[in-house]
C-alpha positions in Angstrom: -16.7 -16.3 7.2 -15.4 -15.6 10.5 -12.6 -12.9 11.2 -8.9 -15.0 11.5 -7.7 -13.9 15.6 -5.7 -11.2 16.6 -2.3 -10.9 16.4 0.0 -11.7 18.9 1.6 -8.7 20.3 5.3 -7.8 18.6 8.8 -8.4 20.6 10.1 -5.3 19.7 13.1 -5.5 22.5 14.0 -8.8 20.3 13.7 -6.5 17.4 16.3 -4.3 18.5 18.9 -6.0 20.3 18.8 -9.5 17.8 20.0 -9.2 14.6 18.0 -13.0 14.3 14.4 -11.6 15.1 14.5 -8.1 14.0 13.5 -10.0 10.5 10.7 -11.3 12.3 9.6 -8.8 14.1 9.6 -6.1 11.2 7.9 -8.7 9.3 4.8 -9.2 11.9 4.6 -5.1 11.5 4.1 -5.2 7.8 1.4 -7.7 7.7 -0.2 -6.1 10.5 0.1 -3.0 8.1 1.1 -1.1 11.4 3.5 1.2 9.2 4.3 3.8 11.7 5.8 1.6 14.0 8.2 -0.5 11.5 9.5 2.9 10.6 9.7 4.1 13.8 11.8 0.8 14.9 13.9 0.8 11.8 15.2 4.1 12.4 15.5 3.3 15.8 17.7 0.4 14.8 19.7 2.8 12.1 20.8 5.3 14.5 21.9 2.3 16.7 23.8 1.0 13.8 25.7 4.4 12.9 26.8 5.0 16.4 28.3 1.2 16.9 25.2 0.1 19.0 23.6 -2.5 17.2 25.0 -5.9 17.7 25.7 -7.9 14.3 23.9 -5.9 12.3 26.1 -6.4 8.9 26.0 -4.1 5.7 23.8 -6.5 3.7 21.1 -6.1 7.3 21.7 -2.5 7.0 20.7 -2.4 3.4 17.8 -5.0 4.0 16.2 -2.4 6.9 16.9 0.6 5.4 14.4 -0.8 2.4 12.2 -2.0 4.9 11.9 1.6 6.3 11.6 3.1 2.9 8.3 0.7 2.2 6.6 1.6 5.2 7.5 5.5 4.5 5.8 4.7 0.9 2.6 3.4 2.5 2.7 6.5 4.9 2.8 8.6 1.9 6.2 9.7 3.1 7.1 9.7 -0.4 10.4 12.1 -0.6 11.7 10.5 2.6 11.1 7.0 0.9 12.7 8.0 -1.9 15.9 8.8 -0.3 15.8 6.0 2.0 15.6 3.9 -0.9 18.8 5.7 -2.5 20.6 5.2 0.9 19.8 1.1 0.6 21.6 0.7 -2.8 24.0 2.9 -1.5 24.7 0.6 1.3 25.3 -2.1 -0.9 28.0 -0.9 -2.7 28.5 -3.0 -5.9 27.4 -6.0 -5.3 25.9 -8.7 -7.4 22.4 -7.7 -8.8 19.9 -8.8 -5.9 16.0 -8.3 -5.8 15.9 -6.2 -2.8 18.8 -3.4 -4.8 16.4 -3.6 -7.5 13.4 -3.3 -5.4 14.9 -0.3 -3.7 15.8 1.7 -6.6 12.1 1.3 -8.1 10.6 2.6 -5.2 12.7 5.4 -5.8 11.6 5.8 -8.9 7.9 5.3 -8.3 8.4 7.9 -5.1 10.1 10.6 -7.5 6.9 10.7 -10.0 4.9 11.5 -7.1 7.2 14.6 -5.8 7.5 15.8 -9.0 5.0 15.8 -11.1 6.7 16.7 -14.4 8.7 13.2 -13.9 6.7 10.7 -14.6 7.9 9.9 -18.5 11.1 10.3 -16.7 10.7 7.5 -14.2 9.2 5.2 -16.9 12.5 5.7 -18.9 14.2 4.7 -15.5 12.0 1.6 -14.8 12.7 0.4 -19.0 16.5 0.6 -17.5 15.9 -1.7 -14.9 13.7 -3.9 -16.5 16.6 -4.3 -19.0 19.2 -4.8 -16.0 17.2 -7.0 -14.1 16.6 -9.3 -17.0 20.5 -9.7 -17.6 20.6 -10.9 -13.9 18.1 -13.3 -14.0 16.0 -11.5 -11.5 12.1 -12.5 -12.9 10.5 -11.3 -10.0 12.7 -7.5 -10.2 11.0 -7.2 -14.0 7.4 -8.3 -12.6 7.6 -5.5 -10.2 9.0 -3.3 -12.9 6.1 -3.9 -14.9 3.8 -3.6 -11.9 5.0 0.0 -11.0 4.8 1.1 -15.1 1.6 0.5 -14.7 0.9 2.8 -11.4 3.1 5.6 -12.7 0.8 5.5 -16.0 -2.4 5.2 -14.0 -1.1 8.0 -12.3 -0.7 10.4 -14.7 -4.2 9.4 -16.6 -5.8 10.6 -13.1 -3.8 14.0 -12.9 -5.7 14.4 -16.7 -9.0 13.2 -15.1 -8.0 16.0 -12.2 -8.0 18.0 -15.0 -11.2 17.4 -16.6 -9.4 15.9 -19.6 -11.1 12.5 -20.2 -9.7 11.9 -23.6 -6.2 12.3 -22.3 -6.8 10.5 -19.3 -8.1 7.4 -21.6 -5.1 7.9 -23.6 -2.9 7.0 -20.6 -5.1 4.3 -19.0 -4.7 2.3 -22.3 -1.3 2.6 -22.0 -1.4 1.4 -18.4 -4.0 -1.9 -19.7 -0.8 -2.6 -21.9 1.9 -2.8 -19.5 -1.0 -4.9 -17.3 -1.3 -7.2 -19.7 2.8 -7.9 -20.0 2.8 -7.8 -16.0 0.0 -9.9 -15.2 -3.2 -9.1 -13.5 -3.6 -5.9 -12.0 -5.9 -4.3 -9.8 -5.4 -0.8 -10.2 -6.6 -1.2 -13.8 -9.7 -1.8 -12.5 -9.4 1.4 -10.6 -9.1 3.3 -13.6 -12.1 2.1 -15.2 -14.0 2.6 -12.6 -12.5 6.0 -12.4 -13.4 7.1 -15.8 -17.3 5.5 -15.0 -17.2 7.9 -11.8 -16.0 11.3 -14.2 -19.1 10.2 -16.9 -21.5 10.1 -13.6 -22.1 6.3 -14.2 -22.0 6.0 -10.7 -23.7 2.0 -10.9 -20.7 0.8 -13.4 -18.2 2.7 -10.9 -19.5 0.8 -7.9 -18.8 -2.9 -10.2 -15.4 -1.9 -11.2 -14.2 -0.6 -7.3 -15.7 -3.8 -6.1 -13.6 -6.1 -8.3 -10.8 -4.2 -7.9 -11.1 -4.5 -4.0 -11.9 -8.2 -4.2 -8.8 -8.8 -6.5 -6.4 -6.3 -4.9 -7.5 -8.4 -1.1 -6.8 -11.4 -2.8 -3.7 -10.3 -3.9 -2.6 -9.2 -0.7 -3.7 -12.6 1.2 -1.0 -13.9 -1.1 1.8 -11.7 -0.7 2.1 -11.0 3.1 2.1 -14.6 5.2 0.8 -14.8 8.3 4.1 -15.8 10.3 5.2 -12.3 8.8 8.7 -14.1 8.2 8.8 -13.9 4.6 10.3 -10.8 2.7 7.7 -10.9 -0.7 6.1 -8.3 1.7 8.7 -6.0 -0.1 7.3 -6.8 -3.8 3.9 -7.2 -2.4 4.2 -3.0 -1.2 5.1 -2.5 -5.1 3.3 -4.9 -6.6 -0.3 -3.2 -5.5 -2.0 -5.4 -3.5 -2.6 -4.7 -0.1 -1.8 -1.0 -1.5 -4.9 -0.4 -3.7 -7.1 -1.9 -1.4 -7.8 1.5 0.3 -8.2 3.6 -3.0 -10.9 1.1 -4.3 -13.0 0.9 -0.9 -12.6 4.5 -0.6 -13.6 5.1 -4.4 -16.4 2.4 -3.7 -17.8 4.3 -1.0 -17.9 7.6 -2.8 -19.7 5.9 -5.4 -22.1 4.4 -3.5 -22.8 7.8 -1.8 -23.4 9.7 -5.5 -25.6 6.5 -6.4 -27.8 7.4 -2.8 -27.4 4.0 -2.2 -25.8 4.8 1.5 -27.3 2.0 3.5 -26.0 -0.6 0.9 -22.3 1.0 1.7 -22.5 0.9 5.4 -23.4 -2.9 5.2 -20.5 -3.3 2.2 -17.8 -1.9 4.5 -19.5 -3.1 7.6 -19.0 -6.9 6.1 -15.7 -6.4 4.5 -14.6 -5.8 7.9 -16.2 -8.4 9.6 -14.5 -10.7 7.2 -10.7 -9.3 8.0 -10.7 -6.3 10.2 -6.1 -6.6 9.8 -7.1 -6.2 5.9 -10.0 -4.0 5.0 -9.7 -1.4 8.4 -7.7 1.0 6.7 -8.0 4.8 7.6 -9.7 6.0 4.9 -12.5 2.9 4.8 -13.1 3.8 9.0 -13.1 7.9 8.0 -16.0 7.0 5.2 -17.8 4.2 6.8 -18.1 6.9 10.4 -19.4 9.6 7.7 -21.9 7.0 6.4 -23.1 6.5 9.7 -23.8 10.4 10.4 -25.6 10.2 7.3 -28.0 7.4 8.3 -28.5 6.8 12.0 -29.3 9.5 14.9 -26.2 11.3 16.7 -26.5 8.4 19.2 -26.6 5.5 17.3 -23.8 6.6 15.2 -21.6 7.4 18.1 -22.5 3.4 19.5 -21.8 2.0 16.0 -18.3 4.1 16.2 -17.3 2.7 19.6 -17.7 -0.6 18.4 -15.1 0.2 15.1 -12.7 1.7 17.9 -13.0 -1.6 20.0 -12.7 -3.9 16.9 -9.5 -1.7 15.9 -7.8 -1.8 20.1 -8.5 -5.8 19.5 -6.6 -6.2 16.2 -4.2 -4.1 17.4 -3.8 -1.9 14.3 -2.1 1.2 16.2 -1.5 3.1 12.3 -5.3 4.2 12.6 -5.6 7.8 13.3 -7.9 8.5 16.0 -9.9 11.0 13.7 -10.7 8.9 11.4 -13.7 7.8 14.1 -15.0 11.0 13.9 -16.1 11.5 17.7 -16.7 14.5 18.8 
């Protein structure tokens, strides 16, 4: 399969001084997965807004790109900052009629609190049940799918700090629970993750390597779905909760450890080797460039490895995808 072309370069002059293509052009920076520089531009665009200098920008735009920054802040790991941005969004809104996006914003916050505090977790899946219950008396189906989707990633995440722990029967405990709110939200990749997880703790490092891989292959085809390629459609928003584009780094990354432990370490350079080759905007994440440059030093000579690294940075100034750390190459 050959790799789709690369992306056109983003207007981001239109960005900020038309309230008509800032949509657009924050939307080609999502699917481009180029984080750093939506949030970067939608700041840019808030402080415009607060001091009276960006044109037409209305409360219900405000609201709309203050979400938008609190997204990309999530995918950054920004998580306390993308918790308050995503207060300050339903702030913005006032009281308005229940939308998707309020809803949206308010279980990011919630999902972004479990992770800054670890002791909250049960708390934010009390939180999520009351949104669930809100969003149902609205009418909003796809606000109680994501519900659904981020129960499950707050309980996945708290059977992995058991795991961190060395308590597998806890960390079972919890991964059923997330299987259970899977099954009421529909397929799910991260529950993949899990199993393959608990594989990786009970050194079955083969069965590991099967359960990353699906969960990669479902979590990409996920995210072909939820981000179009026109980048003018806002699912992006539910996509960022919904886990698919967002778990495609922890399997790949979970994949490749496995495939290390296994000493299968040729087999993983040509799996993340082709995976890119198929859709370097997709799979060239950080943390699949950081492991595939440390499977090269592990197989090839100092020069051979550095050529084979070039050639990742090259691929990644073609694609334009300017939210890969230079370090992750690992030159010297």
């Amino acid at each position: 399969m050959e790799a789709p072309p690369p992306p056109e370069p983003v207007n981001e002059t239109l960005a900020l001084g038309d309230p008509d293509g800032w949509v657009a052009a924050l939307g080609q920076l999502a699917w481009r997965r180029a984080w750093r520089k939506l949030v970067e531009i939608a700041g840019t665009m808030l402080v415009a807004h607060r001091g009276g200098g960006a044109p037409g920008l209305t409360a219900d735009q405000a609201m709309d790109l203050r979400l938008r920054r609190a997204m990309g802040m999530l995918k950054l790991g920004r998580a306390a900052e993308a918790a308050e941005a995503a207060v300050e969004a339903g702030q913005e809104a006032g009281q308005p009629p229940l939308a998707a996006v309020t809803v949206a914003a308010r279980v990011a916050a919630a999902g972004a609190k479990s992770v800054c505090e670890g002791e909250a977790e049960e708390e934010a899946l009390d939180e999520l049940t009351a949104l669930k219950v809100t969003a149902a008396a609205a009418g909003e189906e796809g606000a109680r799918a994501s519900v659904d989707n981020v129960r499950v990633e707050l309980l996945s995440r708290i059977g992995r700090v058991f795991l961190q722990f060395g308590s597998l029967e806890d960390a079972e405990v919890y991964f059923r629970r997330a299987e259970a709110a899977a099954a009421v939200a529909g397929s799910n990749p991260r529950i993949l993750v899990n199993r393959g997880l608990l594989d990786f703790s009970r050194n079955e490092f083969v069965a590991a390597q099967e359960n990353f891989r699906n969960a990669a292959t479902e979590a990409a085809m996920l995210a072909a779905k939820e981000e179009p390629p026109d980048g003018s459609d806002d699912n992006w928003l539910w996509a960022t909760l919904d886990q698919g584009a967002g778990l495609l780094d922890a399997a790949l990354n979970n994949l490749s450890l496995a495939m290390v432990y296994s000493c299968d370490v040729l087999r993983g350079v040509r799996t993340l080797e082709g995976l890119i080759r198929k859709d370097p905007r997709l799979y060239m994440l950080d943390v699949v460039i950081f492991n595939l440059c440390t499977l090269y030093d592990l197989s090839f000579d100092a020069v051979a490895s550095a050529k084979k690294k070039r050639t990742l940075q090259a691929v990644a100034q073609r694609f334009r995808l300017e939210d890969i750390d230079a370090s992750s190459f690992r030159m010297s």
